[in-house]
C-alpha positions as CSV (number, residue, x, y, z in Angstrom):
1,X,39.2,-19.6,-5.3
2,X,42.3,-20.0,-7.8
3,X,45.7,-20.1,-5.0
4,X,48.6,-18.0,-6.2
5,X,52.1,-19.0,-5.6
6,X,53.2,-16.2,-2.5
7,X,56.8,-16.7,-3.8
8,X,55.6,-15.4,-6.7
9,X,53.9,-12.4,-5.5
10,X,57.0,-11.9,-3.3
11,X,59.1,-11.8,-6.1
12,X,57.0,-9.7,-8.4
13,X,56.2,-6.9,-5.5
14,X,59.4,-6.7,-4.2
15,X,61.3,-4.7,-7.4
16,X,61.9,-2.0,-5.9
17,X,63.6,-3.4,-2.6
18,X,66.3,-5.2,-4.5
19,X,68.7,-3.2,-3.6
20,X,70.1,-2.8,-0.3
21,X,69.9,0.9,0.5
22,X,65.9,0.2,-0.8
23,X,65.7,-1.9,1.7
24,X,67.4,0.3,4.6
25,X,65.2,3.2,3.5
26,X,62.7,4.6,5.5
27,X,61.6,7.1,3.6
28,X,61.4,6.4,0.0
29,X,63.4,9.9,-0.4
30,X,64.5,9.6,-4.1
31,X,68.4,8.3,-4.5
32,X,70.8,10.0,-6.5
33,X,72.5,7.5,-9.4
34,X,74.3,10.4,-11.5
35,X,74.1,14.3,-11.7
36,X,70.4,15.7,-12.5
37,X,69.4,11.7,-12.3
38,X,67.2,10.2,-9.4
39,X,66.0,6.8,-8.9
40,X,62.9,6.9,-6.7
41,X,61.4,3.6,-4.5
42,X,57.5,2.9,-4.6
43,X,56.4,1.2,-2.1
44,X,52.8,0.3,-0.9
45,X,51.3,-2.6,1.0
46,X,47.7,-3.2,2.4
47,X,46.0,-5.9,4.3
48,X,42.5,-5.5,3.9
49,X,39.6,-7.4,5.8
50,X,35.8,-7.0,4.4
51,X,32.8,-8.7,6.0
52,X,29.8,-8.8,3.7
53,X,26.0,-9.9,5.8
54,X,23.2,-10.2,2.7
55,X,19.9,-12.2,3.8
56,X,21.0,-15.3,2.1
57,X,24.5,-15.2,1.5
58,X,27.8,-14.0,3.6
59,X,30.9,-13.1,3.2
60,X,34.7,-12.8,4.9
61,X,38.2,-11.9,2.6
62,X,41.4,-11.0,4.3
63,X,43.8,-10.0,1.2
64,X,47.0,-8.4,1.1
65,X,47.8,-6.5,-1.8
66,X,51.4,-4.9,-2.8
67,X,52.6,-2.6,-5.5
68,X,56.3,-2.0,-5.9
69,X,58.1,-0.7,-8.6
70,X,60.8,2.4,-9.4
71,X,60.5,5.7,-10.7
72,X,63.8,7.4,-12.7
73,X,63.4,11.0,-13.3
74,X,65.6,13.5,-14.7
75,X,65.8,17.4,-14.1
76,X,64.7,18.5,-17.1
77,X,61.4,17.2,-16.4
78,X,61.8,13.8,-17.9
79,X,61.0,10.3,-15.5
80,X,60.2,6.7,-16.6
81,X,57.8,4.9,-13.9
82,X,57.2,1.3,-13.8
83,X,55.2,-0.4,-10.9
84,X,54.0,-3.8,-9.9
85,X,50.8,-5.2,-8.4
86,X,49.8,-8.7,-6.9
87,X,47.2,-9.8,-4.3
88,X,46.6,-12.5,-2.2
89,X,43.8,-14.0,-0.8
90,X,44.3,-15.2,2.6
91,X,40.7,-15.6,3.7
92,X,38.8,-16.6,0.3
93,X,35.7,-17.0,1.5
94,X,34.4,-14.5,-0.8
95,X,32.9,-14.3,-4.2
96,X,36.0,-12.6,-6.4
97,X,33.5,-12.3,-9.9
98,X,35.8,-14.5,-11.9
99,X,34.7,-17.1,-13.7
100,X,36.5,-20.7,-13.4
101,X,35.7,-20.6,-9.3
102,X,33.0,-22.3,-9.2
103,X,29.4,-21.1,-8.4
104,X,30.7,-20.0,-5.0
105,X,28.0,-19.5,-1.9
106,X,28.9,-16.1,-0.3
107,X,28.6,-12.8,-1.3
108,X,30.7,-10.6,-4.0
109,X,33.7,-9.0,-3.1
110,X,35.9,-7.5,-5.9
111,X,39.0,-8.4,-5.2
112,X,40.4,-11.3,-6.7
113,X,44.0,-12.7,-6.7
114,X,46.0,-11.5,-9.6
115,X,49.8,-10.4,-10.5
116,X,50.1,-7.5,-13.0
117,X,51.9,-5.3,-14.7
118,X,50.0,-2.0,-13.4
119,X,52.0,0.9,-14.4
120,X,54.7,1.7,-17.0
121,X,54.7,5.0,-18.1
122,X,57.0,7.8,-19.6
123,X,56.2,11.2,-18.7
124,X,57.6,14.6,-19.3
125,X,56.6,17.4,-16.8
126,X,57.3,21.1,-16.1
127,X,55.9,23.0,-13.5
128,X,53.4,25.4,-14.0
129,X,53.8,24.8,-18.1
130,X,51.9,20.7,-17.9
131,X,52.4,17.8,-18.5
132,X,52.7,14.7,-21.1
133,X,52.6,10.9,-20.3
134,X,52.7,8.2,-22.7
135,X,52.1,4.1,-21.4
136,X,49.8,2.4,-19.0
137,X,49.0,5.1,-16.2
138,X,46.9,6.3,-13.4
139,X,43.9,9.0,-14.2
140,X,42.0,10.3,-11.8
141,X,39.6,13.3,-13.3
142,X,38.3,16.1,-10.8
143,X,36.4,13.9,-8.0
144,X,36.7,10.8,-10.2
145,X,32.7,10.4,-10.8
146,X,33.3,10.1,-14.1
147,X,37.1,8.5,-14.6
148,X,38.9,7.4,-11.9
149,X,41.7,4.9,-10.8
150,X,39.0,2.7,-7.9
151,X,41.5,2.8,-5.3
152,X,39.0,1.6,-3.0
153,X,39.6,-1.9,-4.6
154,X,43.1,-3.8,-3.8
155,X,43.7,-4.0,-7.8
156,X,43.8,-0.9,-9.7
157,X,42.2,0.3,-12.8
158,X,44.2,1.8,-14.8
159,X,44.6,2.8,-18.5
160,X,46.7,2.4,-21.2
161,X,46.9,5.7,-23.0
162,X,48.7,8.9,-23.9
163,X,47.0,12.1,-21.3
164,X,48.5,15.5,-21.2
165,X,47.4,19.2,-19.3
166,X,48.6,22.5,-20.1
167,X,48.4,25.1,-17.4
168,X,50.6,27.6,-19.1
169,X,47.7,29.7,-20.4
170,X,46.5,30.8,-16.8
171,X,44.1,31.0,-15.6
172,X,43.2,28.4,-18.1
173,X,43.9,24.7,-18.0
174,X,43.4,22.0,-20.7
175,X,43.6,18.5,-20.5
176,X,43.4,15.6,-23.0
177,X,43.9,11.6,-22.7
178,X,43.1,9.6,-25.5
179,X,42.8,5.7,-24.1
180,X,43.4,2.3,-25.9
181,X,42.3,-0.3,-23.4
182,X,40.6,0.5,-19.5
183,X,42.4,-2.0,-18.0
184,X,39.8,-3.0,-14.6
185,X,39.8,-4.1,-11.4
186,X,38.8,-7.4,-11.9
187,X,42.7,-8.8,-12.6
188,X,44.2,-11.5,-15.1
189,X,42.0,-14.2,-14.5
190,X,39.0,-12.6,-15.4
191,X,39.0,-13.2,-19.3
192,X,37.3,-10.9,-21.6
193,X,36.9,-8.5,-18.7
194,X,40.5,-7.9,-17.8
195,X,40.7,-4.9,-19.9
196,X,37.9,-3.3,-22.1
197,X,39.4,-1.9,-25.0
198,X,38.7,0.8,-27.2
199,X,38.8,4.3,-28.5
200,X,38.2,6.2,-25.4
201,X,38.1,10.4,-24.8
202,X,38.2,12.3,-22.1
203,X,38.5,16.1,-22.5
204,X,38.2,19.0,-20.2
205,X,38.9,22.9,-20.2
206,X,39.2,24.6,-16.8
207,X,39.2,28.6,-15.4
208,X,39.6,30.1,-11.8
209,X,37.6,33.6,-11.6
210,X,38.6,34.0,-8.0
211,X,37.1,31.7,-5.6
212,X,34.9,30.0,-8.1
213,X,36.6,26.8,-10.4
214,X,34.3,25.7,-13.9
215,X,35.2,23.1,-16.3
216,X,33.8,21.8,-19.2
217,X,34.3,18.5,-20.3
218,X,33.8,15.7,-22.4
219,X,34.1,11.9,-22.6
220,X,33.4,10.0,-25.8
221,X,33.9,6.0,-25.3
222,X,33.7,4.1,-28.3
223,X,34.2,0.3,-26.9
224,X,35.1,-2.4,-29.3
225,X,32.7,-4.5,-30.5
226,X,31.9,-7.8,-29.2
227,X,33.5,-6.8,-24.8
228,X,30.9,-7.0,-22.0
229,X,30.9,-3.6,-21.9
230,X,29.8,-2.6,-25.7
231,X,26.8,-1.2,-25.3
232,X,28.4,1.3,-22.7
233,X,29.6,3.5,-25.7
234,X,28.4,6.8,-24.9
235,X,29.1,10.6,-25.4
236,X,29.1,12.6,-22.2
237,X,29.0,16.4,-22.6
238,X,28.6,18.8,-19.4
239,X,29.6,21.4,-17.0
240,X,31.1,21.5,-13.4
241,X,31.6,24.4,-10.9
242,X,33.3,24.3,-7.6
243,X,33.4,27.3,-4.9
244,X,35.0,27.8,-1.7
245,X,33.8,30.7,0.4
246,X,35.4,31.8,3.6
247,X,32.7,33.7,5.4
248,X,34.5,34.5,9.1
249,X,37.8,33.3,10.4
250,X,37.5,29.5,10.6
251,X,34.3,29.3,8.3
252,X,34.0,28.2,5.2
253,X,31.4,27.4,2.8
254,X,31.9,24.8,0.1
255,X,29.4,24.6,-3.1
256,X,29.8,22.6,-5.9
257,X,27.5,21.7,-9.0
258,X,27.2,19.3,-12.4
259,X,25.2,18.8,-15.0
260,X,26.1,16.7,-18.4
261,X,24.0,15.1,-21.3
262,X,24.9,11.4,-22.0
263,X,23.8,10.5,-25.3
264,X,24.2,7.2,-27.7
265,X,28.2,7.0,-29.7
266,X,29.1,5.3,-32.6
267,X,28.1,1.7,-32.6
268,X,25.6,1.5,-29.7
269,X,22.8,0.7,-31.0
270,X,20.3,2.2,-28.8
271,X,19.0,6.0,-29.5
272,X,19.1,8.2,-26.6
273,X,19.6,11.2,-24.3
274,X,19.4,11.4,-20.6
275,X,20.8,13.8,-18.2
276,X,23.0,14.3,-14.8
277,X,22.7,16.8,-12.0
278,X,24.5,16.9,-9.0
279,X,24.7,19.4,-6.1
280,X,26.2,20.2,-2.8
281,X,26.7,22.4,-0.5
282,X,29.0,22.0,2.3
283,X,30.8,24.0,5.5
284,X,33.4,23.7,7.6
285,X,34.7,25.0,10.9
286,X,36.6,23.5,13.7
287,X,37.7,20.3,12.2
288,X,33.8,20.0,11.7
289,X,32.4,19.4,8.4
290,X,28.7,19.2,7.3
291,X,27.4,18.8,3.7
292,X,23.9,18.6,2.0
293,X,23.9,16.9,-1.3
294,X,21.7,15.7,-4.3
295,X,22.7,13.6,-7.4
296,X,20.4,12.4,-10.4
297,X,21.6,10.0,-12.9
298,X,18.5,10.3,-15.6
299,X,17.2,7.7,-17.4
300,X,14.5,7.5,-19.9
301,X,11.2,5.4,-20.2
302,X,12.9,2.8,-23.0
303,X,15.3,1.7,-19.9
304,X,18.8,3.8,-21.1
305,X,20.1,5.2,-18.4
306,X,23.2,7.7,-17.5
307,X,26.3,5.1,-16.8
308,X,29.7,6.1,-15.6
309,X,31.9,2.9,-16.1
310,X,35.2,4.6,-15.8
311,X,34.7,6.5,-12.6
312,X,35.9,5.4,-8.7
313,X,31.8,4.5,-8.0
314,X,32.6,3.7,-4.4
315,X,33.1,7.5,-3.4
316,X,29.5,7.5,-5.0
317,X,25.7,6.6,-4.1
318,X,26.3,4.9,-0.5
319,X,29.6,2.6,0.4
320,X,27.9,-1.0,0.3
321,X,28.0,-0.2,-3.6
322,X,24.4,-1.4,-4.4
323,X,24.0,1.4,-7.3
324,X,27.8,0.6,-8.9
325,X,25.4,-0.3,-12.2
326,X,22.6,3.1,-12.8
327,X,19.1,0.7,-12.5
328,X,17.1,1.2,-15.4
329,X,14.9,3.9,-13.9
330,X,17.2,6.0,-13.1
331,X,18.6,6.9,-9.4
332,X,18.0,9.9,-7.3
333,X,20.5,10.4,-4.0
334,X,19.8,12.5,-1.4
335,X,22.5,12.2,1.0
336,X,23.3,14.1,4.5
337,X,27.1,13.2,5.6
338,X,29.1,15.0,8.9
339,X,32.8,14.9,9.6
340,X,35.3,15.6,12.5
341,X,39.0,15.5,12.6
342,X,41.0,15.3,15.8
343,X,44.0,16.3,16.7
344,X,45.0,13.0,17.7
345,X,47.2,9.5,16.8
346,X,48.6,12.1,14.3
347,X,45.6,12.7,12.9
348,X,41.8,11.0,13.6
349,X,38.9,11.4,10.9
350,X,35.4,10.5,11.8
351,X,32.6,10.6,9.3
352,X,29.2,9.4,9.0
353,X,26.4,9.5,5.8
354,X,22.7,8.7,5.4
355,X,21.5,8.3,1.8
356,X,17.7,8.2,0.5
357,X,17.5,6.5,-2.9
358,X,14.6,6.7,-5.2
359,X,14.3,6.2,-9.1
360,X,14.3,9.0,-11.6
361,X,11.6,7.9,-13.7
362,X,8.4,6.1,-12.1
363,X,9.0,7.8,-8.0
364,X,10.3,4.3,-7.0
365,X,12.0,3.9,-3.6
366,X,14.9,1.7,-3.6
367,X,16.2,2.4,0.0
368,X,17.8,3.8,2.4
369,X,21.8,3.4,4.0
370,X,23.9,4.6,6.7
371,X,27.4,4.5,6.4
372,X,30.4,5.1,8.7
373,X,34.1,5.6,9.1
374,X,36.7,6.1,11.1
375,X,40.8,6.9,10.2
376,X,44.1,7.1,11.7
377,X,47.5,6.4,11.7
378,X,49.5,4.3,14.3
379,X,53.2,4.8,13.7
380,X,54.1,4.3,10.7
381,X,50.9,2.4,9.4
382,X,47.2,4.0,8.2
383,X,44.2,2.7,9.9
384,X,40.8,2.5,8.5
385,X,37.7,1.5,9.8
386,X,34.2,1.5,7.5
387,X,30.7,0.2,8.1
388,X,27.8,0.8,5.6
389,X,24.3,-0.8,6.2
390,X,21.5,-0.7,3.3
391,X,18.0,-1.0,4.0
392,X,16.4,-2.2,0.6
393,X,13.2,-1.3,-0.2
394,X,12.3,-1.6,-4.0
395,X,16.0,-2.7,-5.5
396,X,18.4,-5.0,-4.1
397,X,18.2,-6.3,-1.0
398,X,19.6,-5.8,2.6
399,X,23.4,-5.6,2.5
400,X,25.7,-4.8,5.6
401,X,29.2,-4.1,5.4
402,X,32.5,-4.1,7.5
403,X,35.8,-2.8,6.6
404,X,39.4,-3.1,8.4
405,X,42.4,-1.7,6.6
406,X,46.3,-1.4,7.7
407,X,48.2,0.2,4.7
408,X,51.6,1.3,5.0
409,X,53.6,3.0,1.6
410,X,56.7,5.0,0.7
């Protein structure tokens, strides 16, 4: 894999500890630089180890990644944020997906080395009135199945676009972001798929009627000609509701539901329409947590099939990310996942998930996974552990995962 200079990285990560009280702080607590002005530290660093088993390929990456950077902000509501973020392969045996590597013999794991520029953003807030930001930015929508910021992966995607909310007309909220250029995960080396750029549209109107939250929303991507990503332009129309029911002291019941039409946009040239359901329903007591779920992504008997290429698709359709790409038939999950928390190490969260996959068109079955985690702080530092193992049947093949993480921010 491509080496990148650690001075470098050192240098480019470490903007907002060039001062000494940075330095000395411990808490990131914004610092005072004039009357109604703040300057506010961002700090956050983490190592990350993945071990990838596949029948006839393996794979081991130890990378570090940082993101530094400042934050002014004013008391009227007015801040200017700008934020670095570089990684570094210390263990490369690992597949990164750039080109220019090689034809490399182990496994994929998405995060290569790379130095950016991953935030610079003006934005003007008030409370309880919204919110308007204007440069390359973070945005995460509801669960982020549909647009999301994939902070799973050590490099960010993030967008380069102007998004605002208004929450002033309670108990309805709008939002809007109109994007330029979706700017991936895949860092600077990884030519034409650095950034997909375009006219991109995400739109979404929210109410609260008591316990019960339902948006509507809408995401219209018109790629640019000619990217990797072209035929992805799409116009996604749908409906989500979110409920959560206390039924006795300690209780609760947790239900949440989609469903959206995805349908052919401006210059794809393929003619189509294909749905998306999802359902859940969930409960909690005790620190325990137990949900039932089920999520189609349609597709239809040409091969066009619902896509989501903006969202956070780890959080989705098992963690050894087999289905990051909807398979031309369609996918049906049916998923069972359990969770504890402990009172312990400041905190302990133990989860485990079991997925059944099968097509939506043709009653194919792909395969099965398990998946596991385990988190925790020690000290100052955030622990994770993850595991996901996925038993192919129809699509893919056998792939086993291992995750160690130590993060630390301010």
């Amino acid at each position: 894999m491509k080496k990148r200079n650690i001075i470098s990285i050192g240098l480019l990560s470490g903007v907002a500890l060039a001062t000494p009280s940075f330095a000395l702080a411990k808490t990131g607590d914004p610092v005072v630089v004039a009357e109604g002005l703040t300057l506010d530290p961002i700090f956050d660093a983490r190592l990350a180890y993945e071990h990838v088993d596949q029948p006839l390929t393996s794979a081991d990456s130890l990378t570090l990644r940082t993101r530094a950077g400042l934050e002014l902000a004013s008391d009227i509501g007015l801040s200017f944020l700008v934020e670095s973020e570089a990684t570094l392969g210390i263990i490369n045996d690992y597949n990164d997906t750039n080109a220019g590597n090689g034809v490399e013999p182990f496994s994929v794991v998405a995060d290569p080395e790379n130095i950016e520029l991953n935030r610079i953003q003006l934005k003007f807030a008030k409370k309880d009135k919204g919110s308007l930001t204007v440069g390359r930015q973070r945005i995460n929508i509801d669960d982020q199945r549909f647009v999301g910021s994939v902070g799973w992966r050590q490099n960010e995607q993030t967008f380069d676009a102007i998004s605002a909310s208004l929450t002033a007309l309670k108990p309805l909220t709008l939002e809007a972001a109109y994007a330029v250029s979706q700017r991936t995960i895949f860092g600077a080396d990884a030519g034409t798929r650095e950034a997909f750029d375009g006219d991109l549209i995400f739109l979404g109107a929210g109410v609260k009627a008591g316990p019960v939250n339902l948006k509507g929303f809408a995401y219209l991507l018109d790629f640019d000609a000619g990217q990797p990503v072209s035929l992805n332009s799409s116009a996604t129309y749908g409906l989500r509701a979110t409920a959560k029911l206390p039924v006795s002291e300690g209780f609760t019941l947790n239900l949440a539901g989609s469903y959206a039409v995805q349908k052919d946009y401006k210059a794809n040239p393929a003619n189509y329409s294909v749905d998306y359901i999802a359902g859940s329903v969930g409960t909690s007591f005790s620190g325990f947590g137990l949900t039932l779920g089920y999520e189609s992504l349609g597709a239809d008997r040409a091969g066009n099939r619902f896509q989501t290429p903006h969202a956070t698709l780890h959080k989705f359709n098992g963690w050894a990310d087999v289905f990051l790409s909807t398979p031309p038939a369609g996918l049906e999950d049916k998923y069972v996942s359990i969770s504890k928390k402990v009172n312990l190490l400041g905190g302990i969260t133990a989860s485990a998930a079991y997925h059944d996959f099968r097509s939506d068109v043709g009653s194919i079955k792909y395969g099965t996974e398990f998946d596991a985690a385990l988190n925790f702080k020690v000290s100052i530092f955030s622990v994770g552990l993850k595991y996901a193992n996925y038993n192919a049947d129809s699509y893919g093949v056998d792939t086993e995962k291992f995750w160690l993480r130590l993060g630390y921010s301010f």
